[in-house]
VEXFIKE-974200 format. One record per atom (N, C-alpha, C, O): residue in three letters; y, z, x. Coordinates in steps of 0.02 Angstrom, whole numbers, plus 32768, in hexadecimal, padded with zeros to 4 digits. Each point is the difference from the previous one (the first is absolute). Layout:
N
ALAYZX
...
This chain:
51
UNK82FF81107D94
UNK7FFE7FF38046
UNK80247FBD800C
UNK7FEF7FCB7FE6
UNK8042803F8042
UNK801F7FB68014
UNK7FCE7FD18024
UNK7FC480098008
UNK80637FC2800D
UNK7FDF7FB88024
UNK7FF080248040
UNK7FC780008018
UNK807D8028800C
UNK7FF480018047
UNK7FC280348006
UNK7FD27FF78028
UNK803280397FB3
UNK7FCC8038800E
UNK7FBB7FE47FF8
UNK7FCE8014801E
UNK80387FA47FA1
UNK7FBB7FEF800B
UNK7FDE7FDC8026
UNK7FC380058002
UNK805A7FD5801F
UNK80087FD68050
UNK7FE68036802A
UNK7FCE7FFA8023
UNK805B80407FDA
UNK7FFD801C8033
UNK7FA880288000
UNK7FD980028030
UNK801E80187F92
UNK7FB580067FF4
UNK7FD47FCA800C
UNK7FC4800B8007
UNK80507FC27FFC
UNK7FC07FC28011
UNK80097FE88052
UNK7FDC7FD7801C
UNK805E804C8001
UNK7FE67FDA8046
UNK7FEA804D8019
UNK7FEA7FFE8039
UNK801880487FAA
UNK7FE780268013
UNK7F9E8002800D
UNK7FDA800A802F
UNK80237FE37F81
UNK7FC27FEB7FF2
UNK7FDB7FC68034
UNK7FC38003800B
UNK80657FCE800F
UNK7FE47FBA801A
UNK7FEC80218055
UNK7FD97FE38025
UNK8041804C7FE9
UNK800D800B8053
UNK7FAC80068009
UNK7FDD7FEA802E
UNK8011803A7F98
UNK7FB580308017
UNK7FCA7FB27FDC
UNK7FCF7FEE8020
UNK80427FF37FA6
UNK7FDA7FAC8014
UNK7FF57FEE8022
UNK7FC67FF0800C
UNK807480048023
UNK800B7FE48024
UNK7FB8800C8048
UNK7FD07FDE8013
UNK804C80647FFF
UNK7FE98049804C
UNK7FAD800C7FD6
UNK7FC97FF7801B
UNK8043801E7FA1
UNK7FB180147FE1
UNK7FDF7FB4800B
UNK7FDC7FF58031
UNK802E7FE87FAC
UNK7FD67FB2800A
UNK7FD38008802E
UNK7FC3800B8000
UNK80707FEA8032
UNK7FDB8001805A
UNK7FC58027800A
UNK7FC87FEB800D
UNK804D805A7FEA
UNK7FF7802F8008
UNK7F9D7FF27FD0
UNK7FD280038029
UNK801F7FF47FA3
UNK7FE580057FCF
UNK7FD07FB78020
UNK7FC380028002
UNK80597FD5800D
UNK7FDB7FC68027
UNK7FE0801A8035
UNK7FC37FFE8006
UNK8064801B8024
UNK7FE180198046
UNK7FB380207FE4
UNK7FCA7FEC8017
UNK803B804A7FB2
UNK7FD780208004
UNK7FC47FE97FDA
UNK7FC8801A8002
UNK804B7FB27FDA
UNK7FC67FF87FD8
UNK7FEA7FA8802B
UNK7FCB7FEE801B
UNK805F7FF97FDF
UNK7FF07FB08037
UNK80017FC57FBE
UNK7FE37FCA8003
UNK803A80487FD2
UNK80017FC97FB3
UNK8048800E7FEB
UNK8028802D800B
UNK7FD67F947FCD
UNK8038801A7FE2
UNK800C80037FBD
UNK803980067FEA
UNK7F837FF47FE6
UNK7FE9801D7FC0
UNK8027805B7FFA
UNK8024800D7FD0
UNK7FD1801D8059
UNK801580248010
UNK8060800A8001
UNK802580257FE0
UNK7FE67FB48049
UNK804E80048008
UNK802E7FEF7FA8
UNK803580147FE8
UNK7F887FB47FFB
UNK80427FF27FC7
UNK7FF680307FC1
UNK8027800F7FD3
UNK7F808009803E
UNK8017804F7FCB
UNK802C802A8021
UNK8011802E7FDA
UNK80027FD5804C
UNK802180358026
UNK804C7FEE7FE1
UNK801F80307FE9
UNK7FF97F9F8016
UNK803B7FD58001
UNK801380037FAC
UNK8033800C7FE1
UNK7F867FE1800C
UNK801780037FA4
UNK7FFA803E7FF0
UNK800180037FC3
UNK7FF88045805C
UNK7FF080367FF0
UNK804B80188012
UNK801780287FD8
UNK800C7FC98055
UNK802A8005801E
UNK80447FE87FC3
UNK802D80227FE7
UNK7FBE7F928011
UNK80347FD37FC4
UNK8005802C7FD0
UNK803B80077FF0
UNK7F9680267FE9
UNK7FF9801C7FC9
UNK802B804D8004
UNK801D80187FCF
UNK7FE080028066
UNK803E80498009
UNK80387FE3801A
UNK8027802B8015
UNK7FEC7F9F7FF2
UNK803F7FF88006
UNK80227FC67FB5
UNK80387FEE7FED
UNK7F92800A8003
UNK80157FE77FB4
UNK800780387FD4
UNK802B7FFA7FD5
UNK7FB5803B802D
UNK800980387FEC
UNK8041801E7FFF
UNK801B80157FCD
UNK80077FEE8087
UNK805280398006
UNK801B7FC27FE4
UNK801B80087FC9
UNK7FE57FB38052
UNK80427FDD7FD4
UNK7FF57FF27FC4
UNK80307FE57FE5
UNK7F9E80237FF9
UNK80097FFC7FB6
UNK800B803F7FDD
UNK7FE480067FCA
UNK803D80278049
UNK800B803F7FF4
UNK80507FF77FF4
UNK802380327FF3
């Protein structure tokens, strides 16, 4: 996998961090919550680019 494709997998990955975060705050009102969400998140996109 080249550089660009893997860029391109991590700002794919970052959009829904980004929109989920929020999203995951709203519903729970912490943000213990948001950074499992976020490191759960870090970990499938460490996954496609380390592929």
């Amino acid at each position: 996998m080249d550089i660009s494709r893997k860029l391109g997998v991590l700002v794919f990955c970052g959009v829904p961090a980004i929109i989920g975060g929020g999203i995951v705050y709203a519903l729970f009102g912490s943000y213990i919550p948001v950074v499992v969400f976020e490191v759960f998140l870090l970990f499938i996109a460490g996954a496609f680019v380390s592929k």
